[in-house]
C-alpha positions in Angstrom: 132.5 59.8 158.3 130.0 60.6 161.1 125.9 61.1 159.8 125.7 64.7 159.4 122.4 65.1 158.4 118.8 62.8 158.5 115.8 62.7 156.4 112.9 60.6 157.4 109.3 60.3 155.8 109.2 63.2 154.0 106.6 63.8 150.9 105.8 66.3 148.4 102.6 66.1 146.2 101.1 69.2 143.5 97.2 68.5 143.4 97.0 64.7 142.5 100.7 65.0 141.4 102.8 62.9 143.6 106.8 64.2 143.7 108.0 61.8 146.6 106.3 59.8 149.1 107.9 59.3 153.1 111.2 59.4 151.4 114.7 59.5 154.0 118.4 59.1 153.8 121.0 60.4 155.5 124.2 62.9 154.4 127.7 62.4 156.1 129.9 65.5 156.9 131.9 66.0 153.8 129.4 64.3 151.4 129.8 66.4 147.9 126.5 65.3 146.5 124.7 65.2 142.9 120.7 64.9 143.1 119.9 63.4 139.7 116.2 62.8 138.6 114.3 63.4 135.5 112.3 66.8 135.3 109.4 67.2 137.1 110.0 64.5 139.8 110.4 67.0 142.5 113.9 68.0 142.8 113.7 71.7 143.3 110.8 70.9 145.6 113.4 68.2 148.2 115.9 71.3 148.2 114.1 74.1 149.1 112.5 71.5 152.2 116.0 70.3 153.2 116.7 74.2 153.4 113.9 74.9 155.5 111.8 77.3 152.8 109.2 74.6 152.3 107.2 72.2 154.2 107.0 68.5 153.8 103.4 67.4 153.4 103.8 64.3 155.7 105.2 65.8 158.4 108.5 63.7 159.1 111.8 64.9 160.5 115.1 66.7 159.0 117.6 66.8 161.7 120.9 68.1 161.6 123.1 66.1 164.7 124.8 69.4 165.1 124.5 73.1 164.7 125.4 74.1 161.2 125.3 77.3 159.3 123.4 76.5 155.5 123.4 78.6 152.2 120.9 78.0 149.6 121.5 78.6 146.4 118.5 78.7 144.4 117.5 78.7 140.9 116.1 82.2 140.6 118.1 84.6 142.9 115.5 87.5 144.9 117.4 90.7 144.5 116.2 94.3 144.5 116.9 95.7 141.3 117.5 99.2 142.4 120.6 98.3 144.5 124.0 98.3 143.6 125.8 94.8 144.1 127.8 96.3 146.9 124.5 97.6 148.7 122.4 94.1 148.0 125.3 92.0 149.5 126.4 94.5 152.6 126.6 92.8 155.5 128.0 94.4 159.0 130.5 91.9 159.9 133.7 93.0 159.1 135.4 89.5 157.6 132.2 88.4 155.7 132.8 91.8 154.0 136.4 91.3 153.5 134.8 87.6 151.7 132.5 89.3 149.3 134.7 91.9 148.1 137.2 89.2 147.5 135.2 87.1 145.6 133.7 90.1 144.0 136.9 90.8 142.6 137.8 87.5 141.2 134.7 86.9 139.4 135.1 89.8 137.6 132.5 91.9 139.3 132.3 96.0 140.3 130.3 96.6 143.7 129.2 100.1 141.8 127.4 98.5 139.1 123.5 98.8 139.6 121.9 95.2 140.1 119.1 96.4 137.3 122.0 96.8 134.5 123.5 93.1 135.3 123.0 90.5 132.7 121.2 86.9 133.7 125.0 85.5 134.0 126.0 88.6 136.0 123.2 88.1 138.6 124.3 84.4 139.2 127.6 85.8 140.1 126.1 87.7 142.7 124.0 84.7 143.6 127.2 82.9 143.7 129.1 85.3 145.7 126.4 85.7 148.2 126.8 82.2 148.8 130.5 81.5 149.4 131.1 85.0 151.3 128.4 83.0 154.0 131.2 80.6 154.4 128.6 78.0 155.4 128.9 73.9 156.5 126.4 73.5 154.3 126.2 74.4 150.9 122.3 73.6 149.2 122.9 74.3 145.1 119.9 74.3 142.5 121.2 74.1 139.4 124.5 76.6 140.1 126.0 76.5 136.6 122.8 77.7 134.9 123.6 81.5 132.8 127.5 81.2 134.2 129.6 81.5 131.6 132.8 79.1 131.4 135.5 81.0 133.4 133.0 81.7 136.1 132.0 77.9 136.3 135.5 77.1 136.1 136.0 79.3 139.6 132.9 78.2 141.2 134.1 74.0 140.5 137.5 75.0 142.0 135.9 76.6 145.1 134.2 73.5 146.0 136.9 71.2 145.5 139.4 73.4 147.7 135.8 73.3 150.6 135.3 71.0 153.2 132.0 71.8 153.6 129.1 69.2 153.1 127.2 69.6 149.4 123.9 68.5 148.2 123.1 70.3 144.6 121.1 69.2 141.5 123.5 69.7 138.5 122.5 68.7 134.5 126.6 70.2 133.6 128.3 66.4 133.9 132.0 68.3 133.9 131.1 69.8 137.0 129.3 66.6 138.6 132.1 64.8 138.3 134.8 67.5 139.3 133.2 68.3 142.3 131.1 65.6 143.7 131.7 62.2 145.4 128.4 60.2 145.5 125.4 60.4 143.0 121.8 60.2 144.8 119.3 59.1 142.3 115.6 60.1 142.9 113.2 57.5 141.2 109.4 55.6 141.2 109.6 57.2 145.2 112.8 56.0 146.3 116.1 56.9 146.8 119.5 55.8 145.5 123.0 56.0 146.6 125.8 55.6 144.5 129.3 56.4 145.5 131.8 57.8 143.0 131.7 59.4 139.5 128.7 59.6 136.9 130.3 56.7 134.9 129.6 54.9 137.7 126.4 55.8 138.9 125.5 54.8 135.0 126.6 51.3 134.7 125.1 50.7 139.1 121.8 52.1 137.7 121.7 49.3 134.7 122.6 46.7 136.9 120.0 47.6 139.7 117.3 48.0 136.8 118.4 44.3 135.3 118.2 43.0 138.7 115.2 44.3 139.4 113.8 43.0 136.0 115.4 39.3 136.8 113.4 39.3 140.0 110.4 39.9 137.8 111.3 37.1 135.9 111.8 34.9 138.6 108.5 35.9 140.3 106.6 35.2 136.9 107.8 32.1 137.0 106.2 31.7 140.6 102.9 33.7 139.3 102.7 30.8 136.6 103.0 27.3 139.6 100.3 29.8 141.6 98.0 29.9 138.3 98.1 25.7 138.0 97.5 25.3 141.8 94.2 27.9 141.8 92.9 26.7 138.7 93.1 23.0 140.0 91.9 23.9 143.9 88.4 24.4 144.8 87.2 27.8 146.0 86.4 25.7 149.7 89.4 25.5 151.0 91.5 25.4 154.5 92.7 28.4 156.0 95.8 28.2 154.4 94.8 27.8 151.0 92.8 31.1 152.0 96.7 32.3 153.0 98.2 31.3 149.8 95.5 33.2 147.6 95.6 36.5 149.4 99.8 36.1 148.7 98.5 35.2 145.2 97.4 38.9 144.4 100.6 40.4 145.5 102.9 38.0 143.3 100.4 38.9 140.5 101.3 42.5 141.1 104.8 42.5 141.5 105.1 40.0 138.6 103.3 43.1 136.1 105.6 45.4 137.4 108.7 45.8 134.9 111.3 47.8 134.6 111.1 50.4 131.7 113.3 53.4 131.7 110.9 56.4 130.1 113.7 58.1 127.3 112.7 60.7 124.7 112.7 59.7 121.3 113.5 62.0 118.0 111.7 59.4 116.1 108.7 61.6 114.0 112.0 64.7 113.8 113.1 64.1 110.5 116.0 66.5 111.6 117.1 69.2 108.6 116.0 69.6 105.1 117.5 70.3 102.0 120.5 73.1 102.3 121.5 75.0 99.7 125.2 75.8 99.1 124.9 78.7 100.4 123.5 79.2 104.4 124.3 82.5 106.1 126.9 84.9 104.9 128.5 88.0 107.2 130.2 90.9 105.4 131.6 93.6 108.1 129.0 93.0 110.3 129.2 95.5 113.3 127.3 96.1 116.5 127.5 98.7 119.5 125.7 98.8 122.9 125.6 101.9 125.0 128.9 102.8 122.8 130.5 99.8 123.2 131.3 97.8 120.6 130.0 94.1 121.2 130.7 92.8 117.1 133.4 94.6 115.2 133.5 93.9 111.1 132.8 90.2 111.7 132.9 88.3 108.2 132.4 84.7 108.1 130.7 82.9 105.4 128.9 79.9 107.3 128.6 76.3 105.4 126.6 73.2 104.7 127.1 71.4 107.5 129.6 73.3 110.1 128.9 72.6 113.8 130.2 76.1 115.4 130.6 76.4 120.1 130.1 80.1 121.0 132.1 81.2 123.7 132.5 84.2 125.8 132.1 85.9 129.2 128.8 86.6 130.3 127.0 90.3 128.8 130.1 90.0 126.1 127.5 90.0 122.6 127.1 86.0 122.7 123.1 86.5 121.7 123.3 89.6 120.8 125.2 87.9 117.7 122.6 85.0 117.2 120.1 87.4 117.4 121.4 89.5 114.8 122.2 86.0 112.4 118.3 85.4 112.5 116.7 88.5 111.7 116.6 88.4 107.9 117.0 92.7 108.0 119.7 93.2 109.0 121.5 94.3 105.9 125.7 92.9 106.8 124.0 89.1 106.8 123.1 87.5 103.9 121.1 84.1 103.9 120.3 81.4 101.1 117.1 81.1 99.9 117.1 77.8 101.1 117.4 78.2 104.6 115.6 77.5 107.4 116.0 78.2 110.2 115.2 76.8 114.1 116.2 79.5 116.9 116.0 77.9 120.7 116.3 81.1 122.8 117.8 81.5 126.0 114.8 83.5 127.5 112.3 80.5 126.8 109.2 80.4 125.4 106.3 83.0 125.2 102.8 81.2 126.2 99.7 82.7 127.6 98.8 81.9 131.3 95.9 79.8 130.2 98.0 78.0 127.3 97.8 73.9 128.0 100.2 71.5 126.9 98.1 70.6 123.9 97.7 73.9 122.8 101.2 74.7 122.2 102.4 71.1 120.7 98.7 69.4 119.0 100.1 66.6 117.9 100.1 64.0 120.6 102.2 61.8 119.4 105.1 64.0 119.2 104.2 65.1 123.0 104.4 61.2 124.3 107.8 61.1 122.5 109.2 63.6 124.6 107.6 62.2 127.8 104.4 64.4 127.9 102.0 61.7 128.6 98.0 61.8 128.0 97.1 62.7 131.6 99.8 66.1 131.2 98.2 67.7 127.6 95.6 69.3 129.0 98.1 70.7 131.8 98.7 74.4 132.1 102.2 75.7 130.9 102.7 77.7 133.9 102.5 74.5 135.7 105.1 72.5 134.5 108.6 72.3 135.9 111.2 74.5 134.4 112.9 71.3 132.5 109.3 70.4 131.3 108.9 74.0 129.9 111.9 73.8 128.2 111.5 70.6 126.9 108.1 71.3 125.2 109.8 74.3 123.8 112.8 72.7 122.4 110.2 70.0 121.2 108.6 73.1 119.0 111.6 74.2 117.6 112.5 71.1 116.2 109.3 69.9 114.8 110.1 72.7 112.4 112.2 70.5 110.7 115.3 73.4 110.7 118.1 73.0 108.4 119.9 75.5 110.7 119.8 75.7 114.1 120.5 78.3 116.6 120.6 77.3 120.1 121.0 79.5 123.3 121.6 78.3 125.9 119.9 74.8 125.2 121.0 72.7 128.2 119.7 75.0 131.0 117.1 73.6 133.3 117.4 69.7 131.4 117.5 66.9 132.9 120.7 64.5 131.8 118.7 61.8 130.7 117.6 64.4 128.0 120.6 66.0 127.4 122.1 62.6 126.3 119.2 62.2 124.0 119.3 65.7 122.6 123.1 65.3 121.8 122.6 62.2 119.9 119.9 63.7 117.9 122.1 66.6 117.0 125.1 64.3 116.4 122.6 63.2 113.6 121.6 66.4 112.4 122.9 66.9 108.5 122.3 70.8 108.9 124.2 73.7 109.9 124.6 74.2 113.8 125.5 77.0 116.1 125.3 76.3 119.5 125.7 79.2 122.5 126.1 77.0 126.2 128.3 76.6 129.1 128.2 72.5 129.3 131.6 71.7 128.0 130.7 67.9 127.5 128.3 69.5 125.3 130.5 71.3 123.1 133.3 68.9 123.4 130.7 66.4 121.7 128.8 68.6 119.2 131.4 71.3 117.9 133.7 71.3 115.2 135.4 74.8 116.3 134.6 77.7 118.6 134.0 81.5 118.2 135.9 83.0 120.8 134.0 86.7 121.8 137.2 88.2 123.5 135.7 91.4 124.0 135.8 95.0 122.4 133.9 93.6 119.6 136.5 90.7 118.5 135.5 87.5 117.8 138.4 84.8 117.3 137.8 81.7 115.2 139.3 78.2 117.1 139.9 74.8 115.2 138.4 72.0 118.1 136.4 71.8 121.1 136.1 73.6 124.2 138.8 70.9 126.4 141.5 71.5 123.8 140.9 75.2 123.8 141.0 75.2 127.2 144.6 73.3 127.1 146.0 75.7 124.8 144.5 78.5 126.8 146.6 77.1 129.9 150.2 76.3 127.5 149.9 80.1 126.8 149.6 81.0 130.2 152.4 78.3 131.0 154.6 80.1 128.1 154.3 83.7 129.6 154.6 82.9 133.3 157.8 80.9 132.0 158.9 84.7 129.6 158.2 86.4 133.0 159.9 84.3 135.3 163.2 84.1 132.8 163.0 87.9 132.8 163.1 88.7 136.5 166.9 89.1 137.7 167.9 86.6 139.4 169.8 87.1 143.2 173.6 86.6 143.4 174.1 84.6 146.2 177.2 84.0 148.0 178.3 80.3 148.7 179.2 79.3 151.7 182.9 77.7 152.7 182.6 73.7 153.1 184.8 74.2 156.1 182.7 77.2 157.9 179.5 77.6 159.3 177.0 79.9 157.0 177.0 83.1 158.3 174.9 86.2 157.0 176.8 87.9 153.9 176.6 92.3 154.4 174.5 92.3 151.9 171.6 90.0 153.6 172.0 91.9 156.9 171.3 95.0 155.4 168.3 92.8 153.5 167.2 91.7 157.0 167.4 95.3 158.3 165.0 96.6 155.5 162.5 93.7 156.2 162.0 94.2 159.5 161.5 98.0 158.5 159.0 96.9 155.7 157.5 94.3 158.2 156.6 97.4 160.7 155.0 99.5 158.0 153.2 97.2 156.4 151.9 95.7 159.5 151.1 99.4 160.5 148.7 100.0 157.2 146.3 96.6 157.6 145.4 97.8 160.9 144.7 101.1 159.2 143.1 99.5 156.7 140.8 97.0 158.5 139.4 100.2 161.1 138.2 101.8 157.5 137.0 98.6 156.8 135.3 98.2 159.7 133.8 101.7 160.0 130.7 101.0 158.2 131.3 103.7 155.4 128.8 104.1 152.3 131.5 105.1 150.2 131.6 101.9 148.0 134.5 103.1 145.9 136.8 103.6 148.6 136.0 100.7 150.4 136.8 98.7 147.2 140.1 100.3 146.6 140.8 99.7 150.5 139.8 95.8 150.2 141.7 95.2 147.1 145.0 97.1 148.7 144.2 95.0 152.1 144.4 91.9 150.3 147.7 93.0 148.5 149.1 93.8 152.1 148.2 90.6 153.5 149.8 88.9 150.4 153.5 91.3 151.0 153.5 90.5 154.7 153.4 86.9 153.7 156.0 87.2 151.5 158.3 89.0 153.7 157.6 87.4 156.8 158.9 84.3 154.8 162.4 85.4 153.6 162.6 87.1 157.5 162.6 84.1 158.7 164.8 82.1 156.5 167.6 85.3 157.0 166.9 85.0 160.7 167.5 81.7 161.2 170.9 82.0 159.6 171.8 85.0 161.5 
């Protein structure tokens, strides 16, 4: 494919912190591309420079060889919470409209609903939606699948593989990665990487690059050793070229130190859980309403030694409303052993003050260079690190606790995957009791022995495997009552035609092909109605809803009819 897109010499340093230094590449039109890197390398820092809302400090060039329209999706999505979802997305073009409230409606989402009453989940979707309805070439993604819950990731990877627009996103969900992208691009020690294909892939091309790399170190030491002998054995007054050959001297000496070691986390010092008592948390009619809805409706479950337990549900459904409620020992419907102990990773992160360092939070340092917080980084600000880093240093303090039950929310949001391999091995180890609220579905396909399902209206269903065969029985269900409905719709009595004759129309099919044409007229008749209310600009969010929703449903008849016109006409 032609070269969409070029990079050259482009840097990013934070004080003496250097991100990336005159890196380039170029993106072809089409590319669906995964930025992978470890946190705090400088990820965030390349997107919001490629879509023009930063500056690269060495100057250099991004040119696009054509005119293109680009949507960023960031991490944090600026909205005004005062708004309503239709008012923040409102645009004045009639078919960008027509896009949002389509998408609108298929996430799930009412253009009446006030921005400030959204959960995080529910902004995303807005986030999300603002980004498709732009129907841009270019689509810039910062961690998309953070807060979505499963059905809405589900819809955004299905978008993108039906798009033939170009993609360049950083992505820790692996599903996704590989569902949706073509080539990895791997950000490391300054350089960049190209790898085309899935993440299995770009695994086993990154070893072999690093054992090549560390062969030609070999092979250079070998060199470093024959240029030892020869200036040990030469006197300092020498020819010209002798001076030559010592000045290449120092630079074999300093590739010849430089090895290949990949930095990785280790849970060594995390003696994982303690002793557990037979019994760990017990629920008895535990209930719990919201604004008069019920999110947890006479939930008993007795939880044991042991269990590994997914949490699944739409986004605002009760998910950590219902962790929260397991942890606090006052609530009177849950019961815990004396025994227990318990490690709670929130989804909202970690309270610090401002002037908190690294040090202060974590003090001992050798936990802190086992999960990659080196000696130049303890006496580091919080509020400086990288949103991975911050969430790694707080995951680190929930597990030097040494939990024999953990609660995680959320845990894989804002990790690199380096770390969420590490973390899953870890908890593939952990001897404890494990409940787990996230939205990777490698992660729970790995960790879980069976899912709560939050269904809504308070009820919680109990599943027996991982989230891929949930999802599979999901879709036989839906399979099953498409086939019920399908078998239950009469079926039309057609006529055969003679062997001998040519098909001709039967009365009944002309009278058919009268009342299309009929239908054809008025349904024609009503989109244009439709789309000059659409088009007229109206505050009335309601109606304009109802008028979208009943446009599309037009659009979809007309298709339909227009279809079984034509196959009646041609026979006529």
């Amino acid at each position: 494919m032609p070269s969409y897109l070029q990079i050259e010499n482009i840097s990013k340093s934070y004080g003496t912190k250097v991100l990336f230094d005159h890196i380039g590449f170029n993106i072809n039109e089409g590319d669906k591309i995964a930025l992978v890197a470890p946190n705090g390398t400088g990820k965030t820092s390349l997107l919001r420079i490629l879509a023009g809302k930063d500056k690269s400090d060495s100057g250099g060039s991004i040119k696009f060889l054509r005119d293109v329209r680009i949507a960023f999706l960031e991490q944090e999505y600026n909205y005004n919470s005062q708004l309503t979802v239709g008012q923040q997305l409102a645009t004045d073009d009639f078919e960008h409209e027509l896009r949002i409230r389509r998408i609108l409606d298929e996430l799930g989402l009412s253009p009446d609903k006030r921005m400030c009453e959204l959960s995080g989940g529910e902004v995303k979707r807005v986030a999300i939606t603002e980004m498709l309805a732009a129907d841009a070439d270019f689509l810039i993604m910062d961690e998309p699948t953070n807060h979505l819950d499963l059905d809405a990731i589900e819809y955004l990877e299905n978008a993108l593989k039906r798009s033939r627009c170009t993609l360049f996103m950083v992505s820790h969900d692996r599903y996704f990665l590989d569902r949706v992208c073509n080539t990895i691009m791997e950000m490391d020690r300054g350089s960049i990487y190209i790898y085309r294909g899935d993440y299995e892939n770009f695994l086993q091309k990154r070893d072999e690059r690093i054992s090549n790399y560390n062969a030609e170190t070999e092979r250079v030491r070998n060199i470093l050793r024959r240029e030892l002998e020869w200036i040990h054995a030469t006197p300092c007054a020498r020819t010209g070229k002798a001076k030559y050959r010592k000045e290449a001297f120092k630079e074999i000496k300093a590739r010849a130190e430089d090895t290949y070691t990949v930095k990785r986390i280790s849970m060594d010092g995390l003696s994982g859980s303690g002793y557990l008592g037979k019994q760990v948390i017990d629920c008895k009619d535990l209930c719990f309403e919201w604004q008069g809805k019920p999110l947890i409706d006479h939930f008993t479950y007795n939880f044991q030694r042991g269990e590994r337990v997914g949490i699944v549900g739409g986004n605002g459904i009760g998910k950590s409303t219902f962790l929260n409620l397991l942890a606090d020992s006052s609530v009177p419907a849950v019961k815990r052993g004396e025994s227990v102990r318990i490690g709670y990773y929130r989804q909202t992160g970690m309270e610090f003050r401002p002037d908190d360092t690294v040090m202060e939070v974590v003090p001992d340092t050798r936990l802190l260079e086992r999960f990659l917080f080196p000696h130049e980084m303890w006496n580091n600000r919080i509020d400086r690190l990288s949103g991975g880093e911050k969430r790694r240093l707080y995951l680190l303090t929930v597990l030097m606790q040494e939990p024999n039950v953990l609660i995680l929310d959320e845990p894989t949001n804002d990790l690199d995957i380096v770390t969420l391999n590490i973390l899953e091995e870890h908890l593939l180890d952990f001897k404890g009791t494990l409940l787990i609220v996230t939205h990777d579905r490698h992660f729970l396909d790995r960790l879980v022995d069976h899912l709560f399902v939050f269904c809504g209206g308070g009820v919680i269903k109990d599943f027996i495997g991982g989230y891929s065969e949930y999802r599979s029985y999901i879709e036989d269900l839906r399979k099953e009552e498409r086939a019920r409905l399908q078998a239950a719709e009469p079926k039309p009595v057609r006529e055969k035609p003679r062997a001998d004759a040519p098909r001709k129309l039967s009365w009944k099919e002309k009278r058919e092909l009268e009342q299309l044409e009929a239908d054809l007229e008025a349904l024609n008749a009503e989109q244009k109605e439709l789309e000059v209310l659409l088009a007229g600009g109206t505050d009335d969010y309601q109606r304009i809803t109802a008028a979208s929703a009943r446009y599309q449903a037009v659009k979809s008849e007309i298709d339909v009819k227009e279809t079984r016109w034509l196959e009646l006409s041609e026979l006529q």
